[in-house]
N, C-alpha and C positions, 0 to 999 in steps of 0.2 A: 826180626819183627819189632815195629816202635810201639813201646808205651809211653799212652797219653798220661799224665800226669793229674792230676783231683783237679788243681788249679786252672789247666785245659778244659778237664770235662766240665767242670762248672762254666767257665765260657760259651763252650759250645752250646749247651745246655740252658744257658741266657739268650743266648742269641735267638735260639731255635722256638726260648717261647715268646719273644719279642715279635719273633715272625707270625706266630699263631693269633697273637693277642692283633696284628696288626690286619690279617685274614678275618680274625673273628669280628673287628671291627667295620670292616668296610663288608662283610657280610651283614652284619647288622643295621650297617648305616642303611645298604640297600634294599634288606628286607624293611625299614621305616618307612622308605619312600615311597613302597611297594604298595603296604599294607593302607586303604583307604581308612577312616577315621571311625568310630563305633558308631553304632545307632543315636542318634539323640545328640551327636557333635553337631552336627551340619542338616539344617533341613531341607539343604539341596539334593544331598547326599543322599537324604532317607528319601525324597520325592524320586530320585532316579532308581534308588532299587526298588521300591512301590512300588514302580510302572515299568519297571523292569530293561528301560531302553536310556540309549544315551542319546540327548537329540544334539545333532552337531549341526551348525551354522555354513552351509557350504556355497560356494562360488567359484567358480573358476577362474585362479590366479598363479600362471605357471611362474617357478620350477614348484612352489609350495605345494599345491594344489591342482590337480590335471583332471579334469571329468574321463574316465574310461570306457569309449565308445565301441571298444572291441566286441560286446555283448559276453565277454566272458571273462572272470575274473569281480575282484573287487569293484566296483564301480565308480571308485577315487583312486587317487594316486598319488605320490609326493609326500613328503615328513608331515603337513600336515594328519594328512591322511594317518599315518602312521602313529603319529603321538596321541590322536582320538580314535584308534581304536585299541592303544595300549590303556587309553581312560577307564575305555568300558570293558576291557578285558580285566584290567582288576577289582572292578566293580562287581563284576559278573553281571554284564548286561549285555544286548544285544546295540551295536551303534545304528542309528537310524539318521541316516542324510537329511537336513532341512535346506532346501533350494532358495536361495534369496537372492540380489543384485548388489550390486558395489553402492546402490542407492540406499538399498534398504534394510541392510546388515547391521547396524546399529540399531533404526527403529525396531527391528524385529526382537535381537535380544534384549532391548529394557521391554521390550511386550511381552516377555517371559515367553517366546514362540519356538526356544531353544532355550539348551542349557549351558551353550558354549557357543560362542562364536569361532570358531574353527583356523579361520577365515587364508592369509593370517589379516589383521587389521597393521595399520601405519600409526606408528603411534606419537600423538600430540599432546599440547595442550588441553585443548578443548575437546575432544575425547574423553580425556585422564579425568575430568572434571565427573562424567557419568559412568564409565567402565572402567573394570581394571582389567590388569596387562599377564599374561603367560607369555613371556619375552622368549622368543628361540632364533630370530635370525635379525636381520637388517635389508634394508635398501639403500642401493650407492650410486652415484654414474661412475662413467670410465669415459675421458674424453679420448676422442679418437680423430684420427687424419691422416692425411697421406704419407707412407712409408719413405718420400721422394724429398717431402718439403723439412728443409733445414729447421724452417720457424718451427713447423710440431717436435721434431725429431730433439730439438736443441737443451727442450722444455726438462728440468729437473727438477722441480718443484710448482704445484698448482697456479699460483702467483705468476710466474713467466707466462700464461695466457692474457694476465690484463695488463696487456698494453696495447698502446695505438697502433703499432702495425699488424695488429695480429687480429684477423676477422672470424667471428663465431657465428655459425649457423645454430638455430635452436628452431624450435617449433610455438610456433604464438596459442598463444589458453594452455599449451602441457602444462605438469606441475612443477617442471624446473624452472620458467621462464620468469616467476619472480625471483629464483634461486639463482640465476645466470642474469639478471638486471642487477644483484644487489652485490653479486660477490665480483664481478666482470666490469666495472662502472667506466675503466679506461680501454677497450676492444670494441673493436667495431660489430656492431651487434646487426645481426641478419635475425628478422621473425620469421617465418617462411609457414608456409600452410602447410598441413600435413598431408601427404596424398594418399595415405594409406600403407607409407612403411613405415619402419620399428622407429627411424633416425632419418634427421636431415642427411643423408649418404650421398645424395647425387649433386647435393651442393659443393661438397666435400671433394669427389672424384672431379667434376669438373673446374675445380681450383678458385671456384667463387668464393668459398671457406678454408680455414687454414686447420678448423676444428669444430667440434662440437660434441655435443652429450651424448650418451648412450647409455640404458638401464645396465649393468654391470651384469647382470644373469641374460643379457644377452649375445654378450660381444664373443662370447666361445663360436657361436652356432656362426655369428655376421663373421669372422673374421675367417674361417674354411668356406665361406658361401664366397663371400668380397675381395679379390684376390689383392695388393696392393698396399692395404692400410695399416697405419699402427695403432697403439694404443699406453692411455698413459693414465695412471700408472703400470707398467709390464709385468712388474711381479706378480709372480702367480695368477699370470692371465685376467690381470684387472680383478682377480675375486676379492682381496682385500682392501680395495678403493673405500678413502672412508670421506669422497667429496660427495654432499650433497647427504649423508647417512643420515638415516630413518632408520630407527628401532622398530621391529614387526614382532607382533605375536597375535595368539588367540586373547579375544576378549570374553570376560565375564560381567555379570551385574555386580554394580556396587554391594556393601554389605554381607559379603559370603566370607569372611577372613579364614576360616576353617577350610573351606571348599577350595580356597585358591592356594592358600597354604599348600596344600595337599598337591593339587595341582604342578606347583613350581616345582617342587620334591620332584617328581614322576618327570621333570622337563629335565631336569639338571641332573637323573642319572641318565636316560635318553640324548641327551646334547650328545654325544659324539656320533652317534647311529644317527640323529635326525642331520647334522650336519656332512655326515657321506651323502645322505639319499638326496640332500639339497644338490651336492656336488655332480651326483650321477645324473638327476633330472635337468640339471642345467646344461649340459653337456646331449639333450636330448633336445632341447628345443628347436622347436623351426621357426 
């Protein structure tokens, strides 16, 4: 039989409360984030449990956000969805959907017509100016093109597309086409109408382009549909493409610093859960 030695057991016996002290903390940290602000912090806060509802800002904006047409079940879908009803669950409130448009999702929340914009919104300048930010995901492209052609295939870095032999299809008025006028300035630039798909594709397959954009939450679904094409960057399936990156979140009204406070807490122990469900819903899209 060994005996442990004083000197041991006082080790072991540090170690073990090193562990507890480090459990007790991040139990702690978690229950902060948990726990919303007292009465009388935040008069956002006290308006929301007055009335007892959470009103969330909603739109339908996949993978974030998916309206659910099933007739049963939640009637949202997606992290967003997810992160505003973990809101009102520790609120102790019921979450209550506010239906708005990509128009009028901003006007709506400085008209205090919500308490959250859900959304998620794209976040700018001129936004920042009137809302602030609950940051959980991004928007990126993933340039793509034919699996055949050396020009796309050859590409190890974003750069290797602006050059003169190499032809970019894009789509005239989207929102990348001043993003691919300003970063692209030496490629042969294609505007092409949009006919009603995701991407310039058929410019693509039929060899009139060498390349072009594509939203990054969609090249999973287009790339099992689309037999043929590649895509750049490849790792990890174009998800962490950071060309053309846009910080997304929910927005609030100015002035709430208690509210949002609170807010961010509740996103950042959430971040790993909202970013699976980003992954599973994007992997769903048609």
């Amino acid at each position: 039989m060994k005996h442990h030695t004083p000197l041991r057991r006082s080790a072991a016996h540090a170690a073990a409360g090193l562990m507890a002290a480090a459990t007790l903390l991040a139990t702690t940290t978690a229950a902060q984030a948990q726990t919303p602000p007292e009465p009388g912090a935040s008069p956002r806060i006290d308006a929301i449990r007055k009335a007892g509802v959470l009103r969330v800002g909603v739109v339908n904006n996949p993978p974030w956000l998916v309206q659910n047409t099933s007739g049963s079940g939640d009637p949202w879908m997606g992290s967003s969805w997810m992160l505003g009803k973990e809101f009102a669950r520790l609120l102790g409130v019921k979450i209550v959907p506010v239906q708005v448009s990509h128009e009028t999702k901003v006007p709506a929340l400085i008209a205090n017509q919500m308490d959250i914009m859900i959304g998620p919104l794209n976040q700018n300048a001129e936004r920042a100016k009137i809302i602030d930010f609950v940051t959980f995901s991004n928007t990126s492209v993933c340039m793509f093109g034919l699996a055949s052609n050396p020009k796309f295939t050859s590409a190890t870095k974003v750069e290797d597309f602006n050059r003169p032999d190499i032809t970019m299809a894009y789509f005239s008025g989207a929102g990348e086409e001043p993003l691919v006028l300003q970063q692209f300035p030496n490629a042969k630039l294609r505007g092409v109408a949009n006919s009603g798909s995701v991407a310039p594709i058929e410019e693509v397959l039929a060899g009139r382009s060498d390349v072009a954009p594509l939203n990054r939450m969609l090249w999973p679904n287009i790339s099992k549909k689309v037999k043929g094409l590649a895509v750049f960057p490849k790792e990890n399936d174009c998800q962490n493409s950071k060309i053309f990156a846009i910080d997304s979140g929910m927005g609030v009204a100015k002035a709430q610093p208690v509210y949002l406070e609170w807010l961010r807490k509740v996103e950042a122990r959430m971040h790993p859960e909202l970013a699976a469900e980003e992954r599973r819903m994007t992997h769903t899209l048609k």
